[in-house]
C-alpha positions in Angstrom: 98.4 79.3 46.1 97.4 76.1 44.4 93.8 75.7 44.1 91.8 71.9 44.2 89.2 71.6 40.8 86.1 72.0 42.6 83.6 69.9 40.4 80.5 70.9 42.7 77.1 71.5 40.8 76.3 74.2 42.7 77.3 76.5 44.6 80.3 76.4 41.6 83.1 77.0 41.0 83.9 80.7 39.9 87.2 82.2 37.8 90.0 83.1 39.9 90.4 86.2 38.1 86.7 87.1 39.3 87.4 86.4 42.9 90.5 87.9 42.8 89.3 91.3 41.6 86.2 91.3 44.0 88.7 90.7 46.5 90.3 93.9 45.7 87.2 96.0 45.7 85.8 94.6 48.8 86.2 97.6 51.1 86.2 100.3 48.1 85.0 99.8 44.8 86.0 102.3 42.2 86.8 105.0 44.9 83.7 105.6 46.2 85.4 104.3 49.4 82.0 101.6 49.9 81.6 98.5 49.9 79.3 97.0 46.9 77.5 95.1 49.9 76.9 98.5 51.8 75.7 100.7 48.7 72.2 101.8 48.3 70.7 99.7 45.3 69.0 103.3 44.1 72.6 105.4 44.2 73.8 106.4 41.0 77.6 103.6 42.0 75.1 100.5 41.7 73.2 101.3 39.0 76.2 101.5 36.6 77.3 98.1 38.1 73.8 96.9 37.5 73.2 98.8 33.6 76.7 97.4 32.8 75.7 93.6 34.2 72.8 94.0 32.3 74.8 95.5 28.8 77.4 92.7 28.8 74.9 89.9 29.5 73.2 90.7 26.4 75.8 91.2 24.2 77.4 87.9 25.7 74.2 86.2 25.1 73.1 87.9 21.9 69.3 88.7 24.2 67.4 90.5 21.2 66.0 93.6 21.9 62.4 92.9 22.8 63.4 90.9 25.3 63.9 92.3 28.7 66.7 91.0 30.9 65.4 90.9 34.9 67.5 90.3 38.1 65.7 88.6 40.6 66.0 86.4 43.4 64.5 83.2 44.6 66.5 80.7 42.3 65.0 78.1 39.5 62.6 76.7 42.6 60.7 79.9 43.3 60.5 80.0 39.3 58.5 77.1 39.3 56.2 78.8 40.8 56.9 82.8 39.1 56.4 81.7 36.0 52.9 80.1 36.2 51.8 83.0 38.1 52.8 84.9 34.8 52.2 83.3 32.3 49.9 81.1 32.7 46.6 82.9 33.5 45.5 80.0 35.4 45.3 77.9 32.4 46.8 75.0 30.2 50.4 74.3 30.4 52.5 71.6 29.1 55.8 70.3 30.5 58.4 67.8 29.0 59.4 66.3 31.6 63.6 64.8 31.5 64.6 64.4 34.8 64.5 65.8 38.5 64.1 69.4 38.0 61.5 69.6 34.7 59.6 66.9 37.4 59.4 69.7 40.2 58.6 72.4 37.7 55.4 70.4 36.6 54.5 69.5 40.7 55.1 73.3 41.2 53.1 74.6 38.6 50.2 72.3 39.2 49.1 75.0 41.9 48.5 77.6 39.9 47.4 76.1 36.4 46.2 73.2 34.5 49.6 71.3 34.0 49.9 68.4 31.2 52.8 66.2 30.6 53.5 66.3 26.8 56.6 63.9 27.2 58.8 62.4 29.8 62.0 60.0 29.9 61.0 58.5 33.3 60.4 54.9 31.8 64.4 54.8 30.9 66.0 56.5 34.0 65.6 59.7 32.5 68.4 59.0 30.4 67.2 60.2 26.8 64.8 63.2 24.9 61.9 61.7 23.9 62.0 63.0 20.5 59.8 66.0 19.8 57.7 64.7 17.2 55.4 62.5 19.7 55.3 65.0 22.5 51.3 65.7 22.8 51.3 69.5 23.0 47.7 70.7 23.9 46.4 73.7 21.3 45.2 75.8 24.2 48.5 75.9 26.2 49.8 79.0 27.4 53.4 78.4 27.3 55.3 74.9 26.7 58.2 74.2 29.5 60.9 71.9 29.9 64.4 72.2 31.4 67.5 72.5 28.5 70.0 70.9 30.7 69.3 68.7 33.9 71.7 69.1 36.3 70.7 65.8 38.0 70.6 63.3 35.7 73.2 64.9 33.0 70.6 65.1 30.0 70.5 68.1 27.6 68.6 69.6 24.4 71.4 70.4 22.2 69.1 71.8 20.0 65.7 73.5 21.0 62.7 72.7 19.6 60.5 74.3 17.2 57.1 74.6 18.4 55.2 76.1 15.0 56.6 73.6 13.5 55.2 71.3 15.8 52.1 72.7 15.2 52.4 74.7 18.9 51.7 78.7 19.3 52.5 78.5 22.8 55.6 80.2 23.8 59.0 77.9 24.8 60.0 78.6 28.7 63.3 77.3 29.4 65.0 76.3 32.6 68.9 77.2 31.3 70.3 77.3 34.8 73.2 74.6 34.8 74.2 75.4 31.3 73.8 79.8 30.7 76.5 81.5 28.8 78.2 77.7 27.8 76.6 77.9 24.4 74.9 80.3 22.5 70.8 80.4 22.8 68.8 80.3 19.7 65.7 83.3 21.5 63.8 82.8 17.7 62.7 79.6 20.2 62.1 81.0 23.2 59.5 83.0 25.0 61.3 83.2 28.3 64.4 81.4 29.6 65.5 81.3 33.8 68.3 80.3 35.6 70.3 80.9 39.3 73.2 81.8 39.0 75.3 79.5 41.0 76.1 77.3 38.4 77.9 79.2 36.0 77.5 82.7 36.6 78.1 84.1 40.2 77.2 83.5 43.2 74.2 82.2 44.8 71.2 85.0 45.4 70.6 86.3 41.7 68.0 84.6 39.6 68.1 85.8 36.0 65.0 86.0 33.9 64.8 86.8 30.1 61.3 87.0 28.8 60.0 88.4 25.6 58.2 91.2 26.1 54.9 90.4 24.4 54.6 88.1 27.6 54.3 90.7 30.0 51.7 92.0 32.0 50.1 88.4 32.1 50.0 87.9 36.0 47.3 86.0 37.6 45.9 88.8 40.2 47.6 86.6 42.9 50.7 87.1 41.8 52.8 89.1 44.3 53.9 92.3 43.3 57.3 91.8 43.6 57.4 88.7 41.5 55.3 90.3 38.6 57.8 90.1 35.6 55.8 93.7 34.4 56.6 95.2 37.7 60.1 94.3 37.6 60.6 95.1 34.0 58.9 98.7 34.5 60.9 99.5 37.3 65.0 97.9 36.0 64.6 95.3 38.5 64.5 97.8 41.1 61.3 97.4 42.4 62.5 96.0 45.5 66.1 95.7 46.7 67.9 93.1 44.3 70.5 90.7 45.4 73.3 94.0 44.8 76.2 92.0 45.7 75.8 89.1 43.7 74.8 91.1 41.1 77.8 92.6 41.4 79.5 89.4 40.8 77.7 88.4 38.1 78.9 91.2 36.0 82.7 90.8 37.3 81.7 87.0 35.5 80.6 88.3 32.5 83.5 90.9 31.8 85.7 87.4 32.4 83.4 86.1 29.8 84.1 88.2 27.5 87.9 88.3 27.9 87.8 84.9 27.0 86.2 85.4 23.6 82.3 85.5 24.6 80.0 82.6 24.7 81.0 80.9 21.2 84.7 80.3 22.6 82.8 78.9 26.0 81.2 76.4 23.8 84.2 74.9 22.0 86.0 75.0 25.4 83.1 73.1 27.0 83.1 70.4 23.8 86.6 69.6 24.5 86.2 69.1 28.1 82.9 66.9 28.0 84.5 64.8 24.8 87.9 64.3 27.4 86.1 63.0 29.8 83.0 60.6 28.2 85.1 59.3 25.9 87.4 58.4 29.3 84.3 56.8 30.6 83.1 55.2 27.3 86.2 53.6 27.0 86.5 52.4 30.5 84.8 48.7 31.6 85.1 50.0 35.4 83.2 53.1 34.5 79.6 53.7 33.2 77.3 56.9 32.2 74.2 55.8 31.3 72.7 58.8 29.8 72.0 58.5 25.8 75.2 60.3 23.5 72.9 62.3 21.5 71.9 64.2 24.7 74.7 64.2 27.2 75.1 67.5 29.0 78.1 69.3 28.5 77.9 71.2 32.1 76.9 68.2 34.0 78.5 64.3 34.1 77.3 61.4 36.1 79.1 58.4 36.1 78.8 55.5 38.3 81.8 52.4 39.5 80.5 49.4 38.1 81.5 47.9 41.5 80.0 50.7 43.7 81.2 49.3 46.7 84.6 51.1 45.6 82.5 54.5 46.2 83.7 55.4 49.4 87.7 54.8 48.0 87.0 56.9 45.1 86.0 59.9 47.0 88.8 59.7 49.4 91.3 59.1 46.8 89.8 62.2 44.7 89.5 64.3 48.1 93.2 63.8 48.5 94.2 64.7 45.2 92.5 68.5 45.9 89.4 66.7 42.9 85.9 68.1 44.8 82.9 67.7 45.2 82.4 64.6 42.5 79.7 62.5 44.8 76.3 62.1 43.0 73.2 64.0 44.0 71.3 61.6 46.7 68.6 60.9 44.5 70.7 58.6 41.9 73.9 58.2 43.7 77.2 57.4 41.9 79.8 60.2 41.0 78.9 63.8 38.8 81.4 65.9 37.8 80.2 69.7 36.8 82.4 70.6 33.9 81.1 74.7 33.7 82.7 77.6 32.4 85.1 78.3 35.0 86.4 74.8 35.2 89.6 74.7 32.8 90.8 72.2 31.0 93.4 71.1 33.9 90.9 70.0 36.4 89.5 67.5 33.6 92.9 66.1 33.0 93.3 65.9 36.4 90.2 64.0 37.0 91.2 61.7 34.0 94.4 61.4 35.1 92.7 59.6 38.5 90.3 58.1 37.2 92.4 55.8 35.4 94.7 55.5 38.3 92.1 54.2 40.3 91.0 52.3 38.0 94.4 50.2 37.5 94.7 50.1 41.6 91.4 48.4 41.6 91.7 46.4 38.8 
């Protein structure tokens, strides 16, 4: 069967090898003639598919060892709101601000805490970093957050900062959702990193939280029990039932992962297919990304028709040609393209290949 590219941001595209595999297990994984969707979350079946999700994700991601890896639920949203209630004990926290979703962690937080903007990009479109040497970083902060990659507006750190060197104590907490596992993480930086993973993990359901452990037990007395990163931790993220099944598929991703050489290989894969396509666009006069070179996302690629009236056409054309999913979030409009893990090589040629058909049709 010939599959379209599907170049959605989310639900994503997953490896064909992954489907294909769950596909065979549906109605009987490993003999056990269950289900992974019917299995109790406590029998001894799902918690080796969980312990082995848990393994391969921190070798894949190099997760030191006082760091404790957590399977939740509730996506990036709900930890907006997690992670203030942990770490934040109801005082000063500072948020850089580059686009759509760093903007609803800092409206989220503002419940639960003290928030301060240390920097933000909304002057230009949020189409840059401001660099980290003006950001105003408060000495009393409890933890410094900003998103790594913006799945919106296509901006990304490439590099994380350093906060002591910025003069900062406070711990980095990273939103990695749109961009986990497509490049390694450098943890000396972080305090504690999120992300769902229906980007470029799994499925939808699973939320995965990495926090070092020094930051537990931190929770504002508010905080329900079941979203208290010391209650998870203490219990293997078993304290209530986890999202099994897409847990499931989560590790079935992260065995692919690994297959393909581990999260370094990713990278250079994801480099070559970002590179194809801005330097498409950069090239192009009936194409435009507006979003700063130094900080282009790899994972994430909006572009916009000079002549936008020629929207509609490019969809259609791109529908017929089995490219999906490339219209632009509602908020900015124009085209994105989501380049993650599991998208290979092919569907960017493929989208190239149109693009610059289209682009002569027009002309």
């Amino acid at each position: 069967m010939t599959r379209p590219f599907n170049f959605s941001a989310g639900p994503a595209v997953m490896p064909v090898e992954v489907l294909e595999q769950a596909a065979r297990e549906m109605l009987d994984w490993n003999g056990t003639g269950m289900s992974v969707m019917e299995m109790s979350h406590r029998g001894k079946a799902f918690v080796s598919i969980c312990e082995q999700a848990e393994a391969d994700l921190r070798e894949l991601l190099a997760v030191p060892a006082n760091f404790k890896i957590l399977f939740m639920q509730g996506g990036g949203l709900a930890e907006n709101a997690i992670v203030p209630l942990n770490l934040s004990r109801g005082g000063a926290v500072d948020f850089v601000v580059t686009g759509s979703w760093s903007q609803k962690s800092l409206k989220e937080a503002g419940k639960y805490c003290a928030t301060g903007l240390a920097a933000s990009n909304e002057a230009d479109g949020h189409t840059s970093i401001p660099p980290a040497t003006g950001w105003r970083l408060r000495h009393d902060a409890a933890y410094v957050h900003l998103c790594s990659n913006e799945t919106i507006h296509g901006v990304e750190f490439h590099e994380l900062p350093d906060l002591a060197a910025l003069g900062s104590q406070a711990p980095l907490v990273i939103d990695f959702s749109s961009h986990v596992a497509s490049r390694p993480v450098d943890w000396s930086r972080v305090g504690l990193a999120f992300g769902g993973a229906q980007k470029n993990l799994g499925p939808a359901g699973l939320t995965l939280v990495v926090v070092r452990e020094d930051l537990l037990g931190r929770a504002l007395d508010i905080c329900p029990s079941a979203f208290n990163y010391r209650t998870v931790a203490d219990n293997a993220s078993m304290f209530n039932t986890p999202p099994t099944y897409a847990i499931y598929m989560a590790g079935l991703t992260f065995q692919w992962l690994k297959r393909q050489g581990g999260v370094g290989a990713m990278e250079q894969r994801n480099i070559a297919k970002a590179a194809l396509l801005y330097d498409f666009i950069d090239g192009s006069s009936f194409y435009v990304n507006k979003v700063q070179p130094s900080c282009r996302s790899r994972m994430n690629v909006p572009f916009f028709l000079r002549d936008e009236s020629r929207n509609v056409a490019f969809l259609a054309g791109a529908q017929a040609r089995g490219l999906l999913q490339l219209k632009g979030h509602k908020s900015v409009g124009g085209m994105r393209a989501s380049l993650y893990n599991a998208m290979p090589m092919e569907g960017v040629q493929a989208l190239v290949a149109y693009m610059r058909e289209f682009e002569k049709e027009q002309a």
